[in-house]
C-alpha positions as a printed NumPy array, in Angstrom:
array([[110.467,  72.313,  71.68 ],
       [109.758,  69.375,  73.615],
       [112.887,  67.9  ,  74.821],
       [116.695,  67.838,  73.617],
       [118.878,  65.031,  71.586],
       [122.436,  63.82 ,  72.857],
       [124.488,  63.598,  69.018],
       [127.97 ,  62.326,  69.041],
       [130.413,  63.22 ,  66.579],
       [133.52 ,  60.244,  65.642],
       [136.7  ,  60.277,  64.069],
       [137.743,  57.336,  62.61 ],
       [141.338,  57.855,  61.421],
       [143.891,  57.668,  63.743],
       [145.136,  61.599,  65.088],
       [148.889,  61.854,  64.431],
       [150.311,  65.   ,  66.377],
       [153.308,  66.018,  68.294],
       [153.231,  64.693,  71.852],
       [155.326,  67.068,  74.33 ],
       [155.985,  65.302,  77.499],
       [153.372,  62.847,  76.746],
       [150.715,  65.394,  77.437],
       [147.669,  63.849,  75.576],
       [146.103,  67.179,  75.402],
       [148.476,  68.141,  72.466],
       [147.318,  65.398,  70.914],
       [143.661,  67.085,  70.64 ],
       [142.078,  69.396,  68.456],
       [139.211,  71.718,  69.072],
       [135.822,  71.218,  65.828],
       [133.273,  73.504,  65.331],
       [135.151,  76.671,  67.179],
       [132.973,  79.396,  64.957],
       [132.309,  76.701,  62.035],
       [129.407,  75.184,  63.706],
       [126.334,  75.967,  61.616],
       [122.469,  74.955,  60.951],
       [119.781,  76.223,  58.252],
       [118.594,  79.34 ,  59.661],
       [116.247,  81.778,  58.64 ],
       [115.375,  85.942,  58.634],
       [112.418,  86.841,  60.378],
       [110.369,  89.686,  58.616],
       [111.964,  91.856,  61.251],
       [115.385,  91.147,  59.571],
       [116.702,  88.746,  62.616],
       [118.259,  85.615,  61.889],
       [116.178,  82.785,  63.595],
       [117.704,  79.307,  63.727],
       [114.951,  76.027,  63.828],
       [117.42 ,  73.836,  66.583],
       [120.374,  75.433,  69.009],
       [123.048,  73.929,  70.111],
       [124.924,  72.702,  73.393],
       [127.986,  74.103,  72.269],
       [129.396,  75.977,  69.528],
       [133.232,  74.601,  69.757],
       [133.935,  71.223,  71.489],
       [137.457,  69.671,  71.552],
       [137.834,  66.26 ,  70.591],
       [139.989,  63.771,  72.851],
       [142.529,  60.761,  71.182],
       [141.817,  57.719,  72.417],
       [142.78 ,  54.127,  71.218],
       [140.803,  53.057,  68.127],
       [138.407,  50.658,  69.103],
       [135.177,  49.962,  67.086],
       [136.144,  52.164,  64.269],
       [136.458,  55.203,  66.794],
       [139.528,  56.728,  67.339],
       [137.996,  59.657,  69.068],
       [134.748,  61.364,  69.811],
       [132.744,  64.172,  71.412],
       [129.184,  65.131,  72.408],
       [127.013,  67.78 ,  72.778],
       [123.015,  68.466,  72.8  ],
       [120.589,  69.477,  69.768],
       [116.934,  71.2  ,  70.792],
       [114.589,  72.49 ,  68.116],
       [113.438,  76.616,  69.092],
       [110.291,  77.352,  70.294],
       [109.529,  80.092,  67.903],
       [105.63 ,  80.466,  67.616],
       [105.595,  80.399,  64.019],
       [103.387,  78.298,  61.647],
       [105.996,  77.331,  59.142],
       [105.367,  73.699,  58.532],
       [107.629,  71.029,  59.774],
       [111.127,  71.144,  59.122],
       [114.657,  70.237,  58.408],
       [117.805,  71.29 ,  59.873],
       [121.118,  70.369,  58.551],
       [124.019,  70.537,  61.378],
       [127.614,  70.575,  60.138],
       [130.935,  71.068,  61.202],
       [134.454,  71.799,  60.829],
       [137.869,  72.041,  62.16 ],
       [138.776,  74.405,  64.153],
       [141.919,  76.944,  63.547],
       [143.64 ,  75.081,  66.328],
       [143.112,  71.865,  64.773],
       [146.685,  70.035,  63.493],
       [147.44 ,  71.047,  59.563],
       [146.884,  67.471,  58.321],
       [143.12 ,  67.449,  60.29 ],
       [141.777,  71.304,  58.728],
       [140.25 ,  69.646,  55.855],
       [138.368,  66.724,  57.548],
       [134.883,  67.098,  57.547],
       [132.925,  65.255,  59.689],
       [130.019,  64.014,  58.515],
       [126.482,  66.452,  58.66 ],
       [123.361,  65.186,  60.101],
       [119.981,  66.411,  59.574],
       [117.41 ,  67.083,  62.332],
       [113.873,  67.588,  61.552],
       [111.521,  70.11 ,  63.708],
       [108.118,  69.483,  63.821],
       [105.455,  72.175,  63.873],
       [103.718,  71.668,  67.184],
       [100.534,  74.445,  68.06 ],
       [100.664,  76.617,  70.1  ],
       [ 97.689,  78.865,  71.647],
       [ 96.254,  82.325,  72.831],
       [ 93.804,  83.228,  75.69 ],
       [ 92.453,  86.298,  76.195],
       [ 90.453,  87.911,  79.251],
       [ 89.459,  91.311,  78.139],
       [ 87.887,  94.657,  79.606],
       [ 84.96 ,  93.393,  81.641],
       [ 85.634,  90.534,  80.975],
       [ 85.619,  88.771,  77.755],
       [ 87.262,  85.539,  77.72 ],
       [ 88.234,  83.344,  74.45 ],
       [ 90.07 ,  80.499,  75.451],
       [ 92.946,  79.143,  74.392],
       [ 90.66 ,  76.838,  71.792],
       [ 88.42 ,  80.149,  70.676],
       [ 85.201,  79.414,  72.963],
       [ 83.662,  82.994,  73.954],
       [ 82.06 ,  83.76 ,  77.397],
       [ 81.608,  86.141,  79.705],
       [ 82.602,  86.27 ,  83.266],
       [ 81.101,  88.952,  85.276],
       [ 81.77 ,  87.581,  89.093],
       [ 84.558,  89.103,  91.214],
       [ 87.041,  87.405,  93.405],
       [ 90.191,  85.396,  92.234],
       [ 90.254,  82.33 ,  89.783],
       [ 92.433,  79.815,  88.376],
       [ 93.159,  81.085,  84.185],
       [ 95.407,  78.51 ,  83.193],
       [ 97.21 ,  75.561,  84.609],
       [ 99.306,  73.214,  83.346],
       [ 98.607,  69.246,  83.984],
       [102.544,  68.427,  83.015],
       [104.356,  70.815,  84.177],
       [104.581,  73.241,  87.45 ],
       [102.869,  76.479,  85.339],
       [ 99.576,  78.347,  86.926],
       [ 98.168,  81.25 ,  86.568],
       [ 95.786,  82.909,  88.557],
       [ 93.479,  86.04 ,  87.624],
       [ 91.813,  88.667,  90.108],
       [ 88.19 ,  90.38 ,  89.346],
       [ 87.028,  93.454,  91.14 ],
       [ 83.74 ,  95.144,  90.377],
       [ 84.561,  97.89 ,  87.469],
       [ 81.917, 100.573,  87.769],
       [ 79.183,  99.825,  85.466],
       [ 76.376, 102.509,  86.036],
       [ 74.016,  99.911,  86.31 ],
       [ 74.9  ,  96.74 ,  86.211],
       [ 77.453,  94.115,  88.185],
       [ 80.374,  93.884,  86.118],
       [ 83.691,  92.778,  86.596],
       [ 87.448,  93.406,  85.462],
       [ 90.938,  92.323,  85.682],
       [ 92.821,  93.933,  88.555],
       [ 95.343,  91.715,  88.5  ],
       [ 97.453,  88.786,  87.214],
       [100.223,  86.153,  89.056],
       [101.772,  83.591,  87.349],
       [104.21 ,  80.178,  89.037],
       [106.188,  78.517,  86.446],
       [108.685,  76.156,  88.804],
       [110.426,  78.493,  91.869],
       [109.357,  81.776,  89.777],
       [106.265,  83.859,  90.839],
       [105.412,  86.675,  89.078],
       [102.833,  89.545,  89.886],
       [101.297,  92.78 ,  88.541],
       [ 98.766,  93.675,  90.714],
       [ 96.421,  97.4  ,  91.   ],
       [ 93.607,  95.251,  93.2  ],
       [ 95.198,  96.603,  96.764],
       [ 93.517, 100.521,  95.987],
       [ 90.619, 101.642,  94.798],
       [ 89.588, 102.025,  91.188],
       [ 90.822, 104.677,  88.967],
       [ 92.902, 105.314,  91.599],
       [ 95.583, 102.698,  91.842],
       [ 98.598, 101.742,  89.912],
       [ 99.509,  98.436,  89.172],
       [102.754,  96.764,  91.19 ],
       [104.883,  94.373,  89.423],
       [106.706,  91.789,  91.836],
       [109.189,  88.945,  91.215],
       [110.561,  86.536,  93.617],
       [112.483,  82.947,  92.883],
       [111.315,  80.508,  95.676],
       [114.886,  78.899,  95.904],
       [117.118,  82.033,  95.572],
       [118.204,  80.504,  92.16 ],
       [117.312,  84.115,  90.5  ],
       [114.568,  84.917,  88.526],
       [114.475,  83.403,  85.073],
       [111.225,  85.277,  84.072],
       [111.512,  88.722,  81.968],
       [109.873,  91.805,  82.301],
       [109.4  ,  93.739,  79.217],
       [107.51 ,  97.08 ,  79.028],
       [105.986,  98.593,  76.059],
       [104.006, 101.875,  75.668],
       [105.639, 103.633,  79.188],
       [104.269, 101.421,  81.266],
       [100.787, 100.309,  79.59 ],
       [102.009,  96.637,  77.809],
       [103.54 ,  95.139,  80.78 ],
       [104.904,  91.199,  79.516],
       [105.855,  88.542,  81.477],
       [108.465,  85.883,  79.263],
       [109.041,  82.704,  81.584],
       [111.588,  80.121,  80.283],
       [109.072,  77.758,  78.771],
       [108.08 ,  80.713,  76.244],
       [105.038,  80.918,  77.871],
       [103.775,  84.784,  77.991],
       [101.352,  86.863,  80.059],
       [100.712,  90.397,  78.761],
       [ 99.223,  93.44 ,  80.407],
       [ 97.469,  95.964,  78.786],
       [ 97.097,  98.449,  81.348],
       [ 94.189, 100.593,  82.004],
       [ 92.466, 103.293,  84.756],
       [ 89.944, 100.269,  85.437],
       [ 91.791,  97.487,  85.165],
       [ 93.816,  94.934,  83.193],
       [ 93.167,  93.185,  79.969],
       [ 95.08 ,  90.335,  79.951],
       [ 96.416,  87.883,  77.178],
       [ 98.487,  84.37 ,  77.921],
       [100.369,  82.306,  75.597],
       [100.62 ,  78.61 ,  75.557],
       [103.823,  76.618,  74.46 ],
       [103.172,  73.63 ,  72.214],
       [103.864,  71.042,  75.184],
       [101.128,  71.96 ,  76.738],
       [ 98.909,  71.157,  74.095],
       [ 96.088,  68.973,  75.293],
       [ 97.473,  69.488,  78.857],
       [ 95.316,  72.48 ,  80.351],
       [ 92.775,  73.554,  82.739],
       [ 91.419,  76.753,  83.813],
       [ 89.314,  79.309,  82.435],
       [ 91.226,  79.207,  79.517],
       [ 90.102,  75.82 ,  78.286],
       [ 91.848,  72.306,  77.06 ],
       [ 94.127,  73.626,  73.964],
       [ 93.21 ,  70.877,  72.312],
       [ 91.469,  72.339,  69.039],
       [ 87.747,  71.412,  70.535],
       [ 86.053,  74.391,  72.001],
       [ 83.127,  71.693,  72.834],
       [ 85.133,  70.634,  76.294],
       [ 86.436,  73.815,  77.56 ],
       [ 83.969,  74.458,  80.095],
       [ 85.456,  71.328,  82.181],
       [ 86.146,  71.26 ,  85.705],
       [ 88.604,  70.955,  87.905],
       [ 87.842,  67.093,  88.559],
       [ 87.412,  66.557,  85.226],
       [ 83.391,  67.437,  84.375],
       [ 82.508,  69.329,  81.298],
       [ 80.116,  71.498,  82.082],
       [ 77.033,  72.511,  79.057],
       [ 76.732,  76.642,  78.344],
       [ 73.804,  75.927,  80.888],
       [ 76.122,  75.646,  83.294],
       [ 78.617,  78.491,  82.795],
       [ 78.161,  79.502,  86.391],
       [ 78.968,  76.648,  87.553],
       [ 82.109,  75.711,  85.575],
       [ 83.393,  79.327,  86.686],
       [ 82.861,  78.822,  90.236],
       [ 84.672,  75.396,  89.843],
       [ 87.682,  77.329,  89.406],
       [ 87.517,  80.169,  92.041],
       [ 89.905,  80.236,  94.545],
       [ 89.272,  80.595,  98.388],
       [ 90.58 ,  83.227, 100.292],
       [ 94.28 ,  83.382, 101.094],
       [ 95.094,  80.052,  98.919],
       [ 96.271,  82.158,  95.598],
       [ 99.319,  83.545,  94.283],
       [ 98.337,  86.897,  95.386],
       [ 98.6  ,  86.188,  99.105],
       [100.508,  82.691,  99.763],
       [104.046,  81.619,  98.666],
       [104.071,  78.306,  97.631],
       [107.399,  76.852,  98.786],
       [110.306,  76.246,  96.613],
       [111.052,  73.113,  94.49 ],
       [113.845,  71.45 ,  93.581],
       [113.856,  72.094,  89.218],
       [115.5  ,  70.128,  87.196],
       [118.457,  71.222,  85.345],
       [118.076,  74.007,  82.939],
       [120.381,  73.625,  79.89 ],
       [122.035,  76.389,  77.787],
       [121.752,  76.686,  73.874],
       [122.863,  79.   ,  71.407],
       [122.728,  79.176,  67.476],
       [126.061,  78.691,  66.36 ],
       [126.572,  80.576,  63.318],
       [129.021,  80.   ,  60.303],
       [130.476,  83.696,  60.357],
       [129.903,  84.691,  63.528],
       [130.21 ,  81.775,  66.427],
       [127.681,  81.371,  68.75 ],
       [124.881,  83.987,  68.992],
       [125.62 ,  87.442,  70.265],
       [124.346,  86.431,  73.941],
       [126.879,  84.242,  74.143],
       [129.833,  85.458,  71.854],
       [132.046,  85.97 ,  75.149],
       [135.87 ,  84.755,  74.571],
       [136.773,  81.795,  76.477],
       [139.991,  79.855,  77.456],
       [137.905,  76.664,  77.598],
       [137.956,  74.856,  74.705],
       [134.66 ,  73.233,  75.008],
       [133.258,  76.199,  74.615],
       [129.527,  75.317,  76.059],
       [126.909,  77.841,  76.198],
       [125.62 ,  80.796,  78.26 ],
       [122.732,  81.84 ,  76.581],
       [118.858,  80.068,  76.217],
       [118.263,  80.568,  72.399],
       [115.683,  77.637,  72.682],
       [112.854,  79.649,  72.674],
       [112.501,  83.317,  70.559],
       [111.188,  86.113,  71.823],
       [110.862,  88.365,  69.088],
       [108.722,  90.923,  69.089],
       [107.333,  93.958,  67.082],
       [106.018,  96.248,  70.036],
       [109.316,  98.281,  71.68 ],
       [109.795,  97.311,  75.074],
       [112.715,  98.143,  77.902],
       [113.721,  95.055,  80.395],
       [112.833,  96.164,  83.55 ],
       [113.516,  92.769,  85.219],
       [115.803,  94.022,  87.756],
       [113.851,  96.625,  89.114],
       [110.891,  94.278,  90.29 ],
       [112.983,  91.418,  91.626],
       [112.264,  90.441,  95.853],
       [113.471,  87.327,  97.639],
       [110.58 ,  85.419,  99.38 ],
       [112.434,  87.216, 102.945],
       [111.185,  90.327, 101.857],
       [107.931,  88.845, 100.957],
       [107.255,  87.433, 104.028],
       [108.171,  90.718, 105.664],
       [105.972,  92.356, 104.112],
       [103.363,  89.775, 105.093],
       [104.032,  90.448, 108.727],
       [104.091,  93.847, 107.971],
       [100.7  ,  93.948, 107.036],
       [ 99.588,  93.373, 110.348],
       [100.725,  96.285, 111.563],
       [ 99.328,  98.353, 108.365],
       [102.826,  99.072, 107.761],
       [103.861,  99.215, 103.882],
       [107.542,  99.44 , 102.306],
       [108.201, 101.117,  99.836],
       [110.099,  99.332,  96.802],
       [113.191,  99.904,  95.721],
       [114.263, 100.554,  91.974],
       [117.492,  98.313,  91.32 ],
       [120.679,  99.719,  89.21 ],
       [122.441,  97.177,  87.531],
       [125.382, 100.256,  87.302],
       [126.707, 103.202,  89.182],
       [128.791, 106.009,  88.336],
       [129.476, 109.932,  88.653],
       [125.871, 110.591,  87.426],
       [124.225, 108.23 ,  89.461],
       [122.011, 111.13 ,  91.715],
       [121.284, 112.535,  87.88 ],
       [120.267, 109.654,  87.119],
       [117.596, 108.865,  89.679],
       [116.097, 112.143,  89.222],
       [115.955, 111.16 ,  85.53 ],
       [114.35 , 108.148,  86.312],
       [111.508, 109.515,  88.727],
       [110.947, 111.951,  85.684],
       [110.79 , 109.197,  83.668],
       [108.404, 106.965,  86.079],
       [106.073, 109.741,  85.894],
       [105.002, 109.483,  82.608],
       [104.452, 105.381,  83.359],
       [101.116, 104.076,  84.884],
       [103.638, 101.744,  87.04 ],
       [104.551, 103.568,  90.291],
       [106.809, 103.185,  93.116],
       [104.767, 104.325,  95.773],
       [102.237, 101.263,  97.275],
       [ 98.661, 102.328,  96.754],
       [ 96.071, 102.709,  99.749],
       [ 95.415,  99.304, 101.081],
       [ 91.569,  98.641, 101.004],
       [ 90.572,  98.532, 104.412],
       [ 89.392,  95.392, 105.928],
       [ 87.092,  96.954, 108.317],
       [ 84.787,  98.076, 105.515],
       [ 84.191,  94.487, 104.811],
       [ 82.604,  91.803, 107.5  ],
       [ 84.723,  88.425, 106.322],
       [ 82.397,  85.433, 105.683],
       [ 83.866,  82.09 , 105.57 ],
       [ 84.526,  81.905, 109.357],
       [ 88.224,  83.719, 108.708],
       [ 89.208,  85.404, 111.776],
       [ 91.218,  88.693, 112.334],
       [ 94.948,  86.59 , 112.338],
       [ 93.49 ,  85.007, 108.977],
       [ 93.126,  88.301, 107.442],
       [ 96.647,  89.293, 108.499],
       [ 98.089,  86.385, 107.042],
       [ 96.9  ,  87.683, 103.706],
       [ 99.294,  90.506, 101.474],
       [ 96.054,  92.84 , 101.615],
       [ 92.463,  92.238, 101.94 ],
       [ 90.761,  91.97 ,  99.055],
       [ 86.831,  92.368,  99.73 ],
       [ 85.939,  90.512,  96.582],
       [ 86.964,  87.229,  97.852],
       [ 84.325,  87.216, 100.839],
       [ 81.394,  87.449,  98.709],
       [ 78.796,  85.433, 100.438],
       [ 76.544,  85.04 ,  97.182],
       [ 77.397,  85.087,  93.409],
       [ 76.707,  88.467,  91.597],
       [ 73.755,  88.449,  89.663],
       [ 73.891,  88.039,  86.134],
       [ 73.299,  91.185,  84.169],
       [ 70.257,  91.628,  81.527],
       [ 70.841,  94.939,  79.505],
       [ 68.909,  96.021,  76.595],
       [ 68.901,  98.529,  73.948],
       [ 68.754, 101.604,  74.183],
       [ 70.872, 101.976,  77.515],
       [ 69.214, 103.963,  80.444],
       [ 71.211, 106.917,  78.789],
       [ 69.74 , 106.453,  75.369],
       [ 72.678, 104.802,  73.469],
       [ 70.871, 102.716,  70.701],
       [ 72.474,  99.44 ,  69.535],
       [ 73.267, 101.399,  65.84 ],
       [ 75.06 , 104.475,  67.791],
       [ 77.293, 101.939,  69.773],
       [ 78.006, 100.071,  66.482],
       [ 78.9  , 103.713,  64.629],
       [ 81.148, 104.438,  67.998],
       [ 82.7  , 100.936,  68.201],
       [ 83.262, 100.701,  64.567],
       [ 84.91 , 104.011,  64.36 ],
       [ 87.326, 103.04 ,  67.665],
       [ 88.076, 100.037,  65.893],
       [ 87.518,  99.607,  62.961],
       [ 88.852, 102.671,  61.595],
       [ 91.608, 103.22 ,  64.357],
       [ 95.452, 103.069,  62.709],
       [ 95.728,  99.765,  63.909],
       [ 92.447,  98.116,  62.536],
       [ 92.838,  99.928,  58.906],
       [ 96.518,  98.246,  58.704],
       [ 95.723,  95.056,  59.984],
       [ 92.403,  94.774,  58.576],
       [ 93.499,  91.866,  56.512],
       [ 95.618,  90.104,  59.059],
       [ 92.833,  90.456,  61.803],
       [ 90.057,  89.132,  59.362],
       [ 86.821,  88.189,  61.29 ],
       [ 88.87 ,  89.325,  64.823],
       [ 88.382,  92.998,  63.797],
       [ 84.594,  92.219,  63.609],
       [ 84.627,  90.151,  67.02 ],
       [ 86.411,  93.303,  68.715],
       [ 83.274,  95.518,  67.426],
       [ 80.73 ,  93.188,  68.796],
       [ 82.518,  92.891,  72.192],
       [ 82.409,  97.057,  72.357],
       [ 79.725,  97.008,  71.768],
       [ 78.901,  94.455,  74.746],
       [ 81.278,  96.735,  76.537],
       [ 79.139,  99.899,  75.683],
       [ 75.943,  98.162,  76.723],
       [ 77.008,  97.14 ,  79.864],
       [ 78.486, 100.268,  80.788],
       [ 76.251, 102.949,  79.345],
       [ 79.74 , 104.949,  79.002],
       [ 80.848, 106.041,  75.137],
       [ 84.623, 106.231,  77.027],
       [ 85.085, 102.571,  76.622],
       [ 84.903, 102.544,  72.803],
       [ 88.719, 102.224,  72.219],
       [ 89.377, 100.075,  75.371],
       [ 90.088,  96.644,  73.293],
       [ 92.433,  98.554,  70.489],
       [ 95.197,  96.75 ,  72.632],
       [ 93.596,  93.776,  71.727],
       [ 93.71 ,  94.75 ,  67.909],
       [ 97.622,  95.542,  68.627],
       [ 98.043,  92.042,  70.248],
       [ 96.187,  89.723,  67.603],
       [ 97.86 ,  91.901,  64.751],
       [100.932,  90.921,  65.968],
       [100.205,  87.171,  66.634],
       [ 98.61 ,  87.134,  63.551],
       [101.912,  88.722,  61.998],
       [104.479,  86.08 ,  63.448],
       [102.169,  83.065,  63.14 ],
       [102.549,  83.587,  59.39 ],
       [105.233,  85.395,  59.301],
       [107.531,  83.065,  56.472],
       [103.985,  83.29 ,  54.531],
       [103.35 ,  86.687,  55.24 ],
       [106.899,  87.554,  53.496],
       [106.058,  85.941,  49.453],
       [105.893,  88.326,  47.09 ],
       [102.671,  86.68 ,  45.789],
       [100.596,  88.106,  48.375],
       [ 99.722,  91.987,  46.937],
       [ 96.333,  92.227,  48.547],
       [ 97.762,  92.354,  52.128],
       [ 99.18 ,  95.502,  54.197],
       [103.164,  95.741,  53.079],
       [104.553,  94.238,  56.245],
       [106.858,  97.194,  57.058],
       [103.392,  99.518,  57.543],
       [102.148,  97.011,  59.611],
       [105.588,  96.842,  61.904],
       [105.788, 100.712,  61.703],
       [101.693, 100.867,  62.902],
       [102.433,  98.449,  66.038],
       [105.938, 100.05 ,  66.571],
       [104.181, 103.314,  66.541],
       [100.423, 103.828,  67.69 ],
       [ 98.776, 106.049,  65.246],
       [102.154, 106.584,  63.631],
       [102.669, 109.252,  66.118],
       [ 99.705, 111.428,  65.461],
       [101.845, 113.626,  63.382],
       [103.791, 115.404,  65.714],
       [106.665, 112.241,  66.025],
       [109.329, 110.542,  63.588],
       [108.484, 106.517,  63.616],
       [111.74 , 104.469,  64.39 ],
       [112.955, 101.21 ,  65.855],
       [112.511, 102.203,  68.855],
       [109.097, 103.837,  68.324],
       [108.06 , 107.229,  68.406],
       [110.762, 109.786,  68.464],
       [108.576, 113.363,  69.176],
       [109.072, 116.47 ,  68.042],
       [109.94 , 119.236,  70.721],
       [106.873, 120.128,  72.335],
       [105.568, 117.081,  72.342],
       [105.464, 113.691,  74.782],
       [104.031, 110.504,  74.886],
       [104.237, 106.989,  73.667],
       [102.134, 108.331,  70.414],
       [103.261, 111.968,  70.807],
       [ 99.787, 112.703,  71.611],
       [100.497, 115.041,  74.375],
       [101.179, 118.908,  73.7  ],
       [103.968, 120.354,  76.432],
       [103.182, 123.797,  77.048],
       [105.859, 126.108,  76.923],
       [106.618, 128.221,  79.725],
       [105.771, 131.812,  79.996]])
């Protein structure tokens, strides 16, 4: 949504009621308490999804003299939901009706409904994946094989930037390059997942998130997989997901309609023309001759990113509540609390929906850290001194020492970790840049890749690799990763000329690398644009005139359920529910009894 209306509702007779003591508040009655409702729709998942929220769902309205044909009135705020779905523009009819506290002769006044129409404004994808391929938010492909730390995505109208880190990924032969990590600013929130500060295959990635102003985080964590689909949800409905890897991070950022037209980065304009996505940060668009230079354009120097420097705080405007306001049921179930008030106004922010097929736990209060801590561990770092994080319970009782050893059990099956990886030593590197020792201090960790006196040279490989691998045995590999992997039979249909794209790119992948390993490392990928794919046309998707597509349900149950559990697990809600002996997100891991 772009912005919220102020409506006003009238009464126009005059309210006749008992007055005790002249207290005018007897004189009121409350509208809407429960009764407040607008068109509303089920998702394919089965969830009711509303096309505007409300302010409030139960507002009390207030005698007054009649004046102007008005003999009493209220007000309260309409916003259309941000819901990432390609459903055409739309109308919503809001209505209401007395409450049950309203005086006998007033429960069968209606006032009268208005409609409010949502319009369908894009909304966008970009994708950095494996070594990396980017497709920007407008579908322009490239590759970006230089290390150090760039700017992804920023947005020109409102405080949203995100900032991507490269290290060198262990290609055999030639220089190539891979996520390590990912930080993203949306107002006083800074989020971070970050395996750079270690060395590769070795690390784990560290999720961080501090409010600038103390105002509490309003960004949610949600992990999928244990620990391998790490998303970031900021209030906006912007997205960053994590597909989490031994080498690295393959990374995928969603853009809200209103900033359509309004980016930069190395994601591109969002603007529908991949022609001007290579443009700079001063405004330059830059030809696919110049690809070097447009990426450069958008490094970052040493110690000015997200990763190392907090930006300081902001005053943000006021953020306003919503709910859907249901006929049956009140306001939605996040904020269905009982209240004295009668202007019952909102807790919740149902302006944007989150659904989404894969899983996930909220694990936002384990990762949260005030900017105090942050800074300590900035001077900390100085003295190669490193604390250790601590996981946050939102409860405590008898079982609480039970229930930390549970959760270090748990924890051990996830790639995230507790425990902060080896810093990469400085003293390996010689700075460039002029940076002195207190500079490099200043910094979180030192992070080699951002001293590189010279760009990386581009790679040239060629078929057959040094090993032998022939351009039709990667395309048999990739194919058979892809291609015929749970995922990519399912979603064949939804993916459409994706599925194909993801073969080409392994194959890229197994080029580059000379390594058969990294056949199935863009499956997440698959998962990803499957489920895009799914929601985008999701009111479509659910006509009984489309036969020659996957039933929906196997494609939820496939996403819900890698490999529908390899056999050895029961597919649920929740995902895969294993049988004894066996572990895993997919139940692909035998337990071996003991002797």
């Amino acid at each position: 949504s772009l912005g919220f209306v102020e409506k006003m509702i009238q009464i126009s007779h005059q309210l006749i009621c008992l007055r005790l003591k002249d207290d005018i508040s007897k004189c009121s009655f409350s509208i809407f308490r429960q009764k407040f409702c607008q068109h509303q729709k089920k998702n394919f998942l089965g969830h009711m999804v509303s096309n505007v929220v409300l302010s409030a769902c139960q507002v009390e309205i207030q005698p007054k003299t009649c004046s102007q044909g008005s003999c009493g009135s209220t007000r309260f705020f309409v916003t259309a939901v941000t819901d990432f779905t390609r459903d055409g523009n739309r109308h919503s009819l809001v209505s209401a009706l007395p409450g049950p506290g309203a005086p006998r002769l007033w429960r069968s006044y209606l006032p009268t409904s208005f409609k409010v129409r949502v319009q369908d404004i894009p909304t966008s994808m970009c994708h950095s994946l494996t070594d990396p391929h980017v497709i920007s938010f407008d579908g322009r492909r490239y590759e970006n094989h230089q290390t150090g730390t760039f700017v992804l995505y920023r947005s020109l109208v409102r405080q949203f930037e995100v900032h991507s880190r490269q290290w060198d990924c262990g290609s055999r032969h030639y220089s190539v390059a891979c996520n390590c990590g990912v930080a993203a600013k949306e107002g006083n929130d800074v989020a971070t997942i970050d395996m750079c500060n270690g060395q590769l295959k070795e690390t784990r990635p560290q999720i961080s998130l501090k409010n600038l102003n103390e105002e509490g985080s309003r960004v949610r964590v949600l992990e999928s997989q244990q620990g391998k689909k790490v998303t970031f949800v900021f209030p906006s409905g912007a997205f960053i997901r994590a597909d989490v890897h031994d080498w690295g991070l393959s990374l995928s950022v969603r853009a809200p309609s209103v900033d359509f037209g309004k980016t930069q980065g190395l994601c591109g304009t969002f603007d529908h023309n991949g022609n001007n996505d290579f443009q700079g940060s001063d405004g330059t668009i830059y030809g696919p001759d110049d690809l070097h230079r447009f990426i450069e354009d958008w490094r970052i120097a040493p110690g000015e990113s997200l990763f190392d420097k907090i930006p300081p705080g902001t005053i943000q405007e006021f953020r306003r509540p919503f709910c859907q306001c249901q006929r049956d049921h009140g306001a939605s179930q996040h904020a269905s609390r009982e209240t004295t008030n009668p202007h019952s106004d909102c807790v919740a922010f149902d302006n944007v929906d989150y659904t989404s097929v894969f899983p996930s736990l909220d694990t936002t209060v384990e990762y949260i850290r005030s900017p105090e801590e942050d800074e300590n561990i900035l001077n900390m770092s100085a003295f190669g001194v490193h604390p250790q994080p601590l996981w946050l319970h939102s409860q405590s009782n008898q079982n609480d020492n039970r229930d930390l050893e549970l959760a270090g059990e748990f924890r051990e099956d996830f790639l995230l970790t507790v425990d902060k990886p080896k810093q990469r030593d400085s003293l390996d590197f010689r700075p460039i840049f002029g940076l002195t020792q207190v500079d490099l201090e200043s910094f979180a960790y030192f992070f080699p890749e951002d001293h590189q006196v010279e760009p990386r040279p581009l790679p040239q490989p060629q078929w057959p690799t040094p090993s032998g691998t022939t351009s039709s045995k990667a395309l048999e590999l990739c194919h058979m990763a892809l291609a015929n992997c749970t995922v990519g039979k399912v979603c064949k249909e939804l993916l459409g000329p994706h599925l194909d794209e993801a073969v080409a790119l392994c194959m890229i992948d197994l080029q580059l690398k000379d390594d058969p390993s990294w056949d199935d490392a863009l499956q997440p990928y698959l998962e990803n644009e499957c489920e895009r794919r799914l929601f985008e046309n999701r009111t479509y998707r659910s006509m009984d005139s489309i036969n020659s597509l996957s039933a929906p349900v196997e494609v939820i149950m496939a996403l819900r359920c890698p490999n529908f559990c390899n056999g050895n697990g029961e597919c649920t809600e929740w995902g895969c529910k294993c049988y004894p002996n066996y572990s895993n997100h997919d139940c692909s891991l035998a337990i071996s009894k003991y002797l």
